[in-house]
N, C-alpha and C positions, 0 to 999 in steps of 0.2 A: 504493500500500500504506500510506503515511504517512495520507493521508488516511482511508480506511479504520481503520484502527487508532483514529483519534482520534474518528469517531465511533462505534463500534462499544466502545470502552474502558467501562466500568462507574464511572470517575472522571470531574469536572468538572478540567478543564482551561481554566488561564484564563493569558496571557500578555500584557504591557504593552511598550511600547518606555519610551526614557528620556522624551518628552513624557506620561507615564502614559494614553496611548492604546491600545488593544483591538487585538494583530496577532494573537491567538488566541483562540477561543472552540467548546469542543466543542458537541454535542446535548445530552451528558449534564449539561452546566452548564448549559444553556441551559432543560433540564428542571427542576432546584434551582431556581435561580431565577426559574423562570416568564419569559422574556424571548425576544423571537424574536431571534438570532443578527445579523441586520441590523440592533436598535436598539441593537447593543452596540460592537458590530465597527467602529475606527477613530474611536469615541469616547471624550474623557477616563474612564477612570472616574468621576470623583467626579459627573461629570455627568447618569450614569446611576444611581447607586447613592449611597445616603446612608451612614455611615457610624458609627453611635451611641457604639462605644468610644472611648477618649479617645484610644488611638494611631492611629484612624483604619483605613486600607487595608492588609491585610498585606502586600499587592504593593508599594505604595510606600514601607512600613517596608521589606523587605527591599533595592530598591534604593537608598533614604537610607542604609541602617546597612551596605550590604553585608554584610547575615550573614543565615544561613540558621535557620528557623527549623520544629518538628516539630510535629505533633497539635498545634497552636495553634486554641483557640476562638475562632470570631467570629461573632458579631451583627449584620446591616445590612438595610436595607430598599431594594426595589426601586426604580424609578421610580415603581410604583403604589400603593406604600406596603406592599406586601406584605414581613413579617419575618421571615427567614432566617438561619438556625443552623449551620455548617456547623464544620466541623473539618481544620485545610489544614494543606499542607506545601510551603513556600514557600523560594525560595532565587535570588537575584540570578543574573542572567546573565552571565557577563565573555567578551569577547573582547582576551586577554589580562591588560592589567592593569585596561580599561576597563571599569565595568558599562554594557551596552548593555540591559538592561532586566531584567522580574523573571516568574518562571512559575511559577504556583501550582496543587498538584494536592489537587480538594477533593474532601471526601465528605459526603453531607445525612445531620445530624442533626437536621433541623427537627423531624420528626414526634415521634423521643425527645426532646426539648428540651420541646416540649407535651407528653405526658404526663407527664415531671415535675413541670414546674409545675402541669399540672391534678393529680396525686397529692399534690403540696406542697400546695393549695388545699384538697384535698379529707381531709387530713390536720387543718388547723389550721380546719378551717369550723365553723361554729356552723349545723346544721341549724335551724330552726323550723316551724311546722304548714306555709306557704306553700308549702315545698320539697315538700312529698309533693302529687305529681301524682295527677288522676284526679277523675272526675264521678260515680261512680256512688253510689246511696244505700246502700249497705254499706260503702263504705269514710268517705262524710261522716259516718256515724252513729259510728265507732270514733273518726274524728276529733273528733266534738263530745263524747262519751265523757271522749278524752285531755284536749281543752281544759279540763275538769270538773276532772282531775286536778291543775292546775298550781296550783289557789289553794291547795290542802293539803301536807302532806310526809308521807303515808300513802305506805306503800310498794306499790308496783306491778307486779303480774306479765302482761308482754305473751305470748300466746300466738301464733302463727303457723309455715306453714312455712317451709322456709329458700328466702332470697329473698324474701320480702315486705315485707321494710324494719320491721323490729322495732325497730332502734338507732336510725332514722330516728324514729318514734316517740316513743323513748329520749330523744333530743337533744332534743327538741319540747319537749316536758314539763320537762325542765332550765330549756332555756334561754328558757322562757315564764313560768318563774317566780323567785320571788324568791332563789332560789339562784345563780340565772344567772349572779353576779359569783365563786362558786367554781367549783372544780373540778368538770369531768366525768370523771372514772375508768372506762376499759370493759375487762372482761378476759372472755373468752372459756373457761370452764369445762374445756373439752375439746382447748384445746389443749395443756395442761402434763398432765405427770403427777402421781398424787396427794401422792407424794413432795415436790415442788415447790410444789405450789397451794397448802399449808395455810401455809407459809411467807411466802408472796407474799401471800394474804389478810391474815393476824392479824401479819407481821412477825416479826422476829428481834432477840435478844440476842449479845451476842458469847460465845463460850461452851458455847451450847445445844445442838450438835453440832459434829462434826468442820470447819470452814472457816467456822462460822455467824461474821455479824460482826453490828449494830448498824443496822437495816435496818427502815424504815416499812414498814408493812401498806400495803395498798390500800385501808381502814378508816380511812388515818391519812392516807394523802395526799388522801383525797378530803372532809376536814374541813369542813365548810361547804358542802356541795357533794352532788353525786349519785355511786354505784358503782354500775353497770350490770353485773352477774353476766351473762354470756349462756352461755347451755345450763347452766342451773343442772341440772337433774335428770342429770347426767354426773359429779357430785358425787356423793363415799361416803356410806354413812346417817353416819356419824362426822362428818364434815367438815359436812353438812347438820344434824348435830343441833347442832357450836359455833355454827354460822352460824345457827342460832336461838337459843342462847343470849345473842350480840352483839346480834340486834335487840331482843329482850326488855329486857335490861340496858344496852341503846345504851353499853355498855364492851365495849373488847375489849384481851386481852393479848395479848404477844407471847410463841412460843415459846422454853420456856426464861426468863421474866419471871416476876417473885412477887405485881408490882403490876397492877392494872388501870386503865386509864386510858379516861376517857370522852371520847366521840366524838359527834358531831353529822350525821350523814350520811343522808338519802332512800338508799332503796333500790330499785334498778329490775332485776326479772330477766327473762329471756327463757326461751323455750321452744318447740322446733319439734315438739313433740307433746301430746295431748289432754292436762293435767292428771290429771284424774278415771283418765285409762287408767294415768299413771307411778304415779299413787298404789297403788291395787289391784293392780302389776305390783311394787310395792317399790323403783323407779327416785325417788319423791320420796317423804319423809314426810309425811304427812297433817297431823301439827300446822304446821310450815312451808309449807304449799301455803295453810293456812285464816289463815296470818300472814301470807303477799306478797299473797295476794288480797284483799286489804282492796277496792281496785283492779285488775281484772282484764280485760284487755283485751283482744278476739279478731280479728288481723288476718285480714280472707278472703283465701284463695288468688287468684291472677289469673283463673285458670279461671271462679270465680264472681265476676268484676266485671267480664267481658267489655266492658262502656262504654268501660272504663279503656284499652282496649288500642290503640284509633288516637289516642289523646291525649298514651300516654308513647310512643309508635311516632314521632310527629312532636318530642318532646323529646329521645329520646334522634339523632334524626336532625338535630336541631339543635344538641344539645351535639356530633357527630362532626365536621359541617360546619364549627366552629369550629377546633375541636382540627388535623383532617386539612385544612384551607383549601381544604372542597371546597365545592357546591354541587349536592345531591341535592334533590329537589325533596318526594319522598317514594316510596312506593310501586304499585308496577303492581296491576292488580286480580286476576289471577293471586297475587301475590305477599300481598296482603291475603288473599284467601282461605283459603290455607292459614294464613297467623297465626290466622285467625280459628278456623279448625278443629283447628287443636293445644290439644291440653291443658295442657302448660307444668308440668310436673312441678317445673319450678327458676323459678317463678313471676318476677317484676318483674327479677330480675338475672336471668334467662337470655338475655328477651326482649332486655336491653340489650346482652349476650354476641355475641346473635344479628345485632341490626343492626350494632354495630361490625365483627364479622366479616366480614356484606353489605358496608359499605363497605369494608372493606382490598379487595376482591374486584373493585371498580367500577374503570372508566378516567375514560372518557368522558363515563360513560350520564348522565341526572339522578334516574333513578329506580329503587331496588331490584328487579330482576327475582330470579325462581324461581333461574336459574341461579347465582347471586352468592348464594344462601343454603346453610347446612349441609345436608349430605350426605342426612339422615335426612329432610330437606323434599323433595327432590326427590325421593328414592325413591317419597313419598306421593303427589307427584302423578304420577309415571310409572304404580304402580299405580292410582291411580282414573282415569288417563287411557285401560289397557288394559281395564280391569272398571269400568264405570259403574255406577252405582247401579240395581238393578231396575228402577224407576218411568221412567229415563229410555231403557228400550227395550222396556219394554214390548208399543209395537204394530208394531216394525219387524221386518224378517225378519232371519237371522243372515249373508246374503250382505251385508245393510247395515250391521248392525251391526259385522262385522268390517274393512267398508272406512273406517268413522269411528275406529275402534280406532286401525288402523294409521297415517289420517289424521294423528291426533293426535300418535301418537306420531313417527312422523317431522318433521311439524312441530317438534314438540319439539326435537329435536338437531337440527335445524336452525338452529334458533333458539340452542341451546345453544352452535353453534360458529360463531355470526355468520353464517348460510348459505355457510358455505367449503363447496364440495362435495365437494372431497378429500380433508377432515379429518372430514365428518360420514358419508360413504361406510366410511370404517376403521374409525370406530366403531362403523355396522351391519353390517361384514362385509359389503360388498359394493362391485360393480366403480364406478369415477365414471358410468359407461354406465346401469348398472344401476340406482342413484341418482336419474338423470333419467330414466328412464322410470318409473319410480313417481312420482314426484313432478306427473310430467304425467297420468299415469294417475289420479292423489289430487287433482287439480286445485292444488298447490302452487305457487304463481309464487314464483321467484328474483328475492328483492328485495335482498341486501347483496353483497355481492362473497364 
């Protein structure tokens, strides 16, 4: 039962005598750290394992200091050099008054440990044109476009829908030009209310209302530098008409201020719908639409740069593979298929949505199968797997046609649950007997356990 317990526990368990030799080591440590239990078990630690913080081994801290220690972080690298984040709770063994060694119960935080850093990274990064993926000749032409943009400080309005990397864009253009050594400022129109935003833009005086205190604009912090408005037309006509006053008169006051004070700042805004439509709809005013668009730039949906799509399909599978310290290889041609045949409503970041999710989803495999994708994918190919396309049944009869239907489909859960036959059996409603006589009758051979 002991043993039982310690592999089946959902914590790493790791135990040392007083020579700091291995007399315990679960599955679930042995998972953490990617290590098979025999290259661990009755060797020193430090043999096995290197140890980057300057205290070293939590295990041999806690037998050195005899004191117990909680939620302690630590950092160290495998034998293979693989680096591991883990979070332990650690406490000397005594028999009696002796410590006869140390046992530490851990849990993996490696995976959260990389996305912080990759979020910290991708927080303080300085995009440039380089970073925007993709071959096709609608998206080089927007890109040769922006480059156009960088020798000026005319201000710029990127149009696209959401998801197509407009801030990517955004940052390009900053930091390709001579501004590059100020600040980039981005604020997001729609996420504050209007209460709020007129504040945040043109700043405060102490005074100016109830808790106002003494408070830079977003006009003021980004001095020398670019402000990125994104979803400008989310903006009141009020707010949209100062905001044309400011670039007119490159001064802007603060609320509640007498003076006005001049400012030196590139303006870049975004927008996830047609101009020309906000304007005639009263969502943008017409003098400031013909003010940002000095430079106006049209990113295409993903839909229309289909090129694009097994290009960032293999980047974002190679930015996961880093992050998750896996190695996926890419995509099955089931699995390509449908990417290729979706429309992509939430365009460049869904598709990255989509493969990170594929991979949280994977063990073993090296490459994205049908199964391991959102819900909405497989539905689509279950339906085009039962109703094929006119053209490809054309000349056959409907005795045939419904034996490839079913073919298919049972293949499918098949395949969907590893060929286990009594977990894909429940899911069709039917006996494990039952199961294999279609399956022999479909001509399907049992190939995975």
């Amino acid at each position: 039962m002991y043993e039982k317990l310690m592999e089946e526990i959902d914590v790493g368990v790791h135990a040392i005598d007083t020579d700091g030799r291995t007399i315990m080591y679960n599955r679930k440590l042995s998972e953490i750290e990617n290590m098979d239990p025999e290259e661990v078990i009755g060797q020193p630690i430090r043999e096995v394992f290197r140890f980057t913080d300057d205290g070293g081994s939590t295990l041999h801290r806690a037998m050195a200091e005899g004191k117990e220690a909680r939620n302690e972080k630590q950092t160290y690298m495998n034998k293979r050099g693989v680096e591991i984040t883990t979070i332990n709770h650690t406490f000397p063994v005594r028999d009696g008054e002796s410590i006869i060694g140390a046992l530490e119960v851990t849990k993996d935080i490696t995976r959260l440990e990389r996305l912080v850093q990759e979020n910290m990274r991708n927080g303080s990064r300085r995009y440039s044109f380089e970073d925007i993926i993709g071959v096709s000749p609608a998206l080089k032409e927007v890109i040769d476009h922006a480059r156009r943009a960088v020798r000026t400080t005319s201000s710029v309005l990127i149009v696209g829908e959401t998801g197509t990397g407009k801030e990517l864009f955004a940052q390009s253009i900053h930091n390709g030009s001579s501004r590059s050594p100020g600040p980039f400022i981005s604020q997001n129109c729609a996420a504050l209310p209007e209460s709020l935003i007129e504040g945040i833009l043109f700043g405060t005086v102490k005074g100016a209302f109830t808790g106002a205190e003494n408070r830079l604009g977003l006009f003021e912090q980004a001095e020398g530098g670019t402000l990125l408005l994104d979803e400008l037309n989310s903006l009141s006509p009020d707010l949209q008409s100062r905001l044309l006053r400011v670039i007119q008169e490159k001064s802007v006051r603060r609320i509640g201020a007498q003076e006005e004070k001049k400012i030196d700042v590139r303006l870049i805004a975004t927008m996830n719908e047609d101009p020309i439509d906000a304007v005639t709809e009263g969502r943008l005013r017409k003098d400031l639409y013909y003010r940002l668009s000095v430079v106006a730039l049209f990113v295409p949906p993903l839909r229309e740069r289909m090129e694009d799509l097994p290009v960032l399909t293999d980047f974002f599978i190679t930015k996961y593979n880093d992050l998750f310290q896996m190695d996926v290889q890419g995509v099955s041609a089931q699995t390509e298929g449908l990417l290729t045949d979706y429309h992509w409503p939430g365009n460049v970041r869904e598709l990255e949505h989509v493969i990170e999710g594929a991979m949280n989803m994977m063990t073993e495999e090296d490459r994205i199968e049908v199964r391991h994708l959102p819900l909405h994918f497989q539905k689509k190919r279950r339906r085009e797997a039962i109703v094929p396309e006119p053209a490809a049944v054309e000349n056959i009869t409907l005795k045939d046609y419904l034996h490839e239907a079913e073919r298919r489909f049972v293949l499918e859960q098949l395949e969907r649950h590893r060929f286990k036959i009594q977990e894909t059996a429940e899911t069709l409603g039917l006996s494990r007997q039952s199961l294999q006589y279609r399956m022999k009758k479909l001509g399907i051979r049992k190939t995975m356990r």
